[in-house]
Every structure is written in C-alpha cells, then in structure tokens.
N, C-alpha and C positions, 0 to 999 in steps of 0.2 A: 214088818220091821219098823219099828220107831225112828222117829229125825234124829233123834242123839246114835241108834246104831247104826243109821246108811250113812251117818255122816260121821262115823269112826272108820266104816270100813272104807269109805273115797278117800281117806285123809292116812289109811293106812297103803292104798293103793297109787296114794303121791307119793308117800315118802320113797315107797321102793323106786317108784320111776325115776326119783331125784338123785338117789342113791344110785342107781344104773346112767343116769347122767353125766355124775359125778365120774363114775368109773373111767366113762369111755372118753373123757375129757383130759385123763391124762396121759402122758406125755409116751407118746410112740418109741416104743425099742428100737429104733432104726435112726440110722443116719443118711438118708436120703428121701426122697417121698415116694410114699406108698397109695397104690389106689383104694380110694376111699378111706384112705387115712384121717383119722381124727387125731386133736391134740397139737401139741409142739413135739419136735424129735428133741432125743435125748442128747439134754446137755453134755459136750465136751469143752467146755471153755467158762470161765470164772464169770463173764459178763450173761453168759446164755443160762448157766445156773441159779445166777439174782431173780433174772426175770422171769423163770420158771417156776421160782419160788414164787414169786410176786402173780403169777397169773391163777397158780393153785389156788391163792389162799381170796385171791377176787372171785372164782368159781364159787367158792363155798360162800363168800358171803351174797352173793348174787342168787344163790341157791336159797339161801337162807331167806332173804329177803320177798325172792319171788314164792314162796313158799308160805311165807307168812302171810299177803297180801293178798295168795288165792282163799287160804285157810279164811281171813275178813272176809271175801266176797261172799263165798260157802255159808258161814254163820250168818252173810246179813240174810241173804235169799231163802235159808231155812228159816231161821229166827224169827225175819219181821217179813217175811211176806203180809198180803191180804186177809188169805184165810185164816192165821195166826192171829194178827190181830188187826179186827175190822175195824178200830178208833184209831187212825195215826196218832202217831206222836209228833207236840206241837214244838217240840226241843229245838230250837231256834242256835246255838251254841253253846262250846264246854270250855270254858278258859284254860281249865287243865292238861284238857287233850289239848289243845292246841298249840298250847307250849310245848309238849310231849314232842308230836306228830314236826313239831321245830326243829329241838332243840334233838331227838336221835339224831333224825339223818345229817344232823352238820360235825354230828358224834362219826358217825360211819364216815364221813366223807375226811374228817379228820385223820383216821385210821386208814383209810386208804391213801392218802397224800402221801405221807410220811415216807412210805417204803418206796414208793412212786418216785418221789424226788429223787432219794439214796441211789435208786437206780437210775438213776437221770442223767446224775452226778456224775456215777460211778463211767458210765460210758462216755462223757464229755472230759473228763480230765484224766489224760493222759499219764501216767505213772513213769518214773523213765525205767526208759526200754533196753532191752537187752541186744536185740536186731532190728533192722528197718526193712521194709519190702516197699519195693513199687510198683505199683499195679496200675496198667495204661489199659482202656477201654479203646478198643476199632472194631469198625463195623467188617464182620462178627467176630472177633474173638480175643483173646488178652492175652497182656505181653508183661512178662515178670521180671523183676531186678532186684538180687540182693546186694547191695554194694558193701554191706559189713564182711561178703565174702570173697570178695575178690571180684563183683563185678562180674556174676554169676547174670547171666537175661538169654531170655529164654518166649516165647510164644505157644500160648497153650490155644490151639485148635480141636473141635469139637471130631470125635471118630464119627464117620457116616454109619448110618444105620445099617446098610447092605454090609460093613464090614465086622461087625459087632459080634461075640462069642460071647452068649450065655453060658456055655458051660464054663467058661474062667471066671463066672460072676460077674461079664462086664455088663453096663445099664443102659440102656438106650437113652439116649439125648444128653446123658452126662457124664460121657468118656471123653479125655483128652491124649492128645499123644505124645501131649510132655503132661508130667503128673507136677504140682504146687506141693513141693517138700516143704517142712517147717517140724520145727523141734516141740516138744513138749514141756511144761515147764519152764515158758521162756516167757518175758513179756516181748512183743512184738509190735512194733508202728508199723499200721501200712500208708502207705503215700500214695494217695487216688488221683489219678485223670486220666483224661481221655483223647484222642489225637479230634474224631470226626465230631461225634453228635453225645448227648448225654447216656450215660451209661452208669448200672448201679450195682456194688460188687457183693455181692451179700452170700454169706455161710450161713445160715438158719444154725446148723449145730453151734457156731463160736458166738452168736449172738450178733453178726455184724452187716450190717448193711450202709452202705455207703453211698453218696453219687460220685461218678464219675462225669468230669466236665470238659468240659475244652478252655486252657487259661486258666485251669482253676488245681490248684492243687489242698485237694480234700485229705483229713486225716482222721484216722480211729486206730484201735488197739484191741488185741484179746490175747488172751492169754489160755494156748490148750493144758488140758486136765488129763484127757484120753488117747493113747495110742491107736490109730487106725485109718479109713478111708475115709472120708465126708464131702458130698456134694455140696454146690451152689450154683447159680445160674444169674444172669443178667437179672434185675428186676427193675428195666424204666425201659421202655419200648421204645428201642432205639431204630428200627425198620424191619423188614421184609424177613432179615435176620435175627434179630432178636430171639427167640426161640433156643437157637442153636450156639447161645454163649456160654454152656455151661462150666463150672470151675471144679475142679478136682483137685482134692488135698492129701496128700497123704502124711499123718505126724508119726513123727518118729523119737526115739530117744534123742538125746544129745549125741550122743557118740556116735549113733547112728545117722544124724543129720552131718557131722563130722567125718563120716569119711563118705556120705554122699558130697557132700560138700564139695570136696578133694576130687572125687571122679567128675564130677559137673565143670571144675574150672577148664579142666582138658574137653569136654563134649561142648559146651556150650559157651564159652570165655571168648569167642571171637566173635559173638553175637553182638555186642554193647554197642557199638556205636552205630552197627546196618541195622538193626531189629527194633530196637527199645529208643522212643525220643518222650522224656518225660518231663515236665515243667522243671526247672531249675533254679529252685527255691530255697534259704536258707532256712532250717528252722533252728530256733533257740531253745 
C-alpha cells in the first residue's frame, strides 16, 4: 500500500473514532447519575440547557481541532521523514503561516468566549422571580423554606440504604423522606446557607450549583422546563457525612404545586421557627 493510501485509511479510521466520540459525549437521557455514565444529563431547566448547548458545540470544535493537529503530525511523519527526503530542508520561517497559525486560534477562542460569557451572564443575573426557596445546609442534610407560601419548611434526610425499594424506582444514596416540590414554568430564587460548615446545593439537571455558607447568604435561580423527579447531592465535602446529603426534586405543574402547597401548610407549617434557621437578609 502506498503513503497516500495507509494514510487515507488511518485518517478514515480517526474520523469514525471521532465520530463515536462525539456520540457518546452527549448528553445522557436520565436525570440522576448512571454508572459509567458519560455526558451531562438531560437538560430540564433554562440555565442547564445554555450550557448544554455551549458544551456540545465546544466538543465539536475540540474535535475538530484535535483532529486537524493529529491529521499535521501524520502528514509531517509521512511526508518528511529521512527516507523521503535525505537533504533536510533549511526553511528557517514562514511569515505567512505564522500570521495564520495567530491569528485562527484568537478566531476560535473569540467564538468560544462569546457564548461563554452569555452563559456567564445568564446565571449571574438574576431575572425576577416568581417564588423564593431557602435552602439551609447541616451536617448531613437540608432544610427547606418556601415563604411565598405560607412559610412552608420542612428537612429533607437521606432514606438509609437497608430501607430502600427498587421495585418503586427508589435510588440508593438519593431518596429523601420529605421530597423538594417546585413548580414548572416558574422562575424561582433560591437562598443558600448553611447553619455548621460549607455546603454546596447543586441539581446537575437545573444547571445549579451553589455554596452553602455559614453568615453568608448565597443566591441563584433556574427555572424548570420538565415535569418529573431530579437528583442532586451535596458538592463541597463538608465531613464524614457528606456523601449522604442528597436532594430530591420533584416539579410539578402549577396547579399541581398549588394544591401540594395547600396540603403541606397543614403537614409541615409548624416547622418554621424549630426546624429552618436561615440568615436574615433583605434582598432588593
């Protein structure tokens, strides 16, 4: 076989791999983690779908890029080896290329910035809100407050593993025994801190990750797209327990968050003041 055909068929046998790269790089049908999961799970919230965009379209040029770069190495090692050609070349520089080999990648890195910031942006400034949640981080587990409803709090504890039923779909390490209702369609503030040690609130599916502080009252927003169940877990290693802070969401319609609502003030309404102690902050 000739240099120009082994070096069609290596160059035909990247692309598939790139291709198959590509593939398994996006974005996992599920809302919780899977093992050996690749990808981001699938967006249900306005913030987690920017950046889901924004990460696709980084793979492809990442692809593209690394792709081109092996494709240089290949041509120079065929091209110009030894045996090829036994007089090196004394080509000292190309003022051309050089400009080229410049002025793309500040091309590329300009086209990456742009949508980068937008999503920067997008999760730093706050839109107003429809409802407020507060989210208080203890070692292990979290304690919730709607006060647009009537002052709704509540503490979500993780199910023990020996109690767990696969067959209702429950998941080990991220069942709780109060579930985090929220409506669909809604923007939504949540209000972070934490009573002990730092603590970080994050839903992968809404896009949001936070810290939780002690004295510090943290703030973010998302806004769900999807009706359904969605994991999250502590993400800042807060001790021994860490592991077992998982968050459970369940979103619902409006209507349906409305007459949960209504049941909840009766179940949960004497909680507010024994349960939930959250920094006492005004925001503007």
């Amino acid at each position: 076989m000739s240099k120009i055909g082994l070096f069609s068929v290596m160059m035909k046998k990247l692309i598939l791999s790139l291709l198959a790269f590509v593939a398994i790089s996006s974005p996992a049908l599920a809302d919780y983690p899977h093992s050996w999961g690749l990808g981001l799970q699938e967006p249900a919230g306005v913030l987690m779908q920017q950046m889901s965009d924004f990460h696709h379209m980084l793979v492809y040029i990442i692809v593209a890029i690394a792709a081109f770069v092996l494709a240089l190495l290949i041509w120079v090692v065929v091209r110009y080896n030894a045996k090829a050609n036994p007089v090196p070349s004394k080509t000292t520089h190309n003022t051309l290329l050089e400009v080229v080999w410049t002025v793309i990648p500040v091309v590329i890195l300009i086209v990456i910035a742009v949508p980068s910031f937008k999503v920067l942006f997008s999760q730093g400034r706050i839109p107003q809100a429809e409802m407020t949640l507060k989210v208080t981080g203890y070692q292990w587990y979290w304690g919730y407050e709607y006060p647009d409803q009537g002052g709704i709090a509540f503490n979500a504890n993780m199910i023990p593993e020996k109690e767990i039923d696969p067959s209702k779909g429950q998941k080990r390490l991220l069942e709780t025994d109060n579930e985090l209702v929220l409506p669909v369609d809604t923007v939504i503030r949540v209000q972070i801190t934490a009573s002990d040690v730092i603590h970080a609130w994050t839903v992968p599916a809404f896009g949001v990750k936070k810290d939780a502080m002690p004295g510090r009252l943290n703030e973010a927003w998302f806004k769900i797209t999807k009706p359904g169940i969605y994991y999250g877990q502590c993400s800042e290693i807060c001790g021994n327990g860490h592991a077992y802070m998982p968050i459970k969401v369940r979103a619902v319609s409006k209507e349906e968050f409305a007459t949960w609502a209504a049941e909840a003030k009766t179940k949960f309404g004497s909680n507010v003041n024994s349960n939930i102690t959250i920094a006492q902050t005004e925001v503007q």
